[in-house]
Every structure is written in C-alpha cells, then in structure tokens.
C-alpha positions in Angstrom: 6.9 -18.3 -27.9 3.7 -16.2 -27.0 3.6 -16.4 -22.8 0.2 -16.2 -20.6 2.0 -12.8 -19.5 2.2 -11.4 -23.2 -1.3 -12.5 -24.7 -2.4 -10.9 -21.3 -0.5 -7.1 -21.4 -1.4 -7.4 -25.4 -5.2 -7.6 -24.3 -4.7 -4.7 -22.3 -3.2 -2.7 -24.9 -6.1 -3.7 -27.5 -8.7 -2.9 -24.8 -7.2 0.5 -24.7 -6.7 1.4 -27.8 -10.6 0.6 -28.4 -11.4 2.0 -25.1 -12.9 -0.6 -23.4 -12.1 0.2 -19.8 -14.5 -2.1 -18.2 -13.2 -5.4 -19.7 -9.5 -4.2 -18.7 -10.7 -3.4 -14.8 -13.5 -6.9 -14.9 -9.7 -8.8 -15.9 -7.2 -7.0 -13.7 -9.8 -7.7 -10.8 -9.1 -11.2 -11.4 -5.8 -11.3 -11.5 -3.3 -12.1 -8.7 -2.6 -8.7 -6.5 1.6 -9.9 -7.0 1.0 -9.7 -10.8 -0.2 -6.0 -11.0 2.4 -5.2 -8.1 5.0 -6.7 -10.2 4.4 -4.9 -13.9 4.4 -1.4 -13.9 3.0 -1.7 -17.7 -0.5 -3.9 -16.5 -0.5 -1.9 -13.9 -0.6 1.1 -15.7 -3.5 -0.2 -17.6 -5.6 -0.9 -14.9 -5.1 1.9 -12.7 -6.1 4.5 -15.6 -9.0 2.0 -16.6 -10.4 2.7 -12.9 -10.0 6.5 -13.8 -11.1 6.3 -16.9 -14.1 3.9 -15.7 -14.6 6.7 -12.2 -15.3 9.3 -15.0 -17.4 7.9 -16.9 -15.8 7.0 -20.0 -16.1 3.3 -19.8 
C-alpha cells in the first residue's frame, strides 16, 4: 500500500533527479513544519533545494 508519506518523499526524489528545485521548495513550504522535522530524507530534499534554488540553479 502506497502512503501520502511515500508518493510525497518519491516526488521529491523525481524532482531531484530532474532538478526541479523550485517545485520541491513551493511543496515543502506547504507542508507541516513537524513533517520536515520528523524525516531526515524530505528534509534533506528541501534544505539542498533552498541551496540549490539560493545559487541559482533552480
């Protein structure tokens, strides 16, 4: 069974992979500040998307 959680970290990782920063940083803004405390791995994602997005790259 496919969770809210796992379609959500596997849209990150696709958004990555083709470098689409902004849509990863427009979704984590939405989410609940106890969801990107809580996983590292989203986390992750959206803290490099702001770098990435800072430098230019997105």
């Amino acid at each position: 069974m496919i969770t809210l959680y796992t379609a959500g970290w596997a849209g990150f990782k696709k958004c990555w992979r083709d470098k689409d920063y902004s849509t990863i940083v427009k979704i984590g803004e939405r989410l609940p500040d106890s969801i990107l405390q809580e996983d590292s791995s989203i986390l992750m994602y959206y803290d490099n998307a702001l770098i990435r997005m800072s430098e230019g790259q997105g």
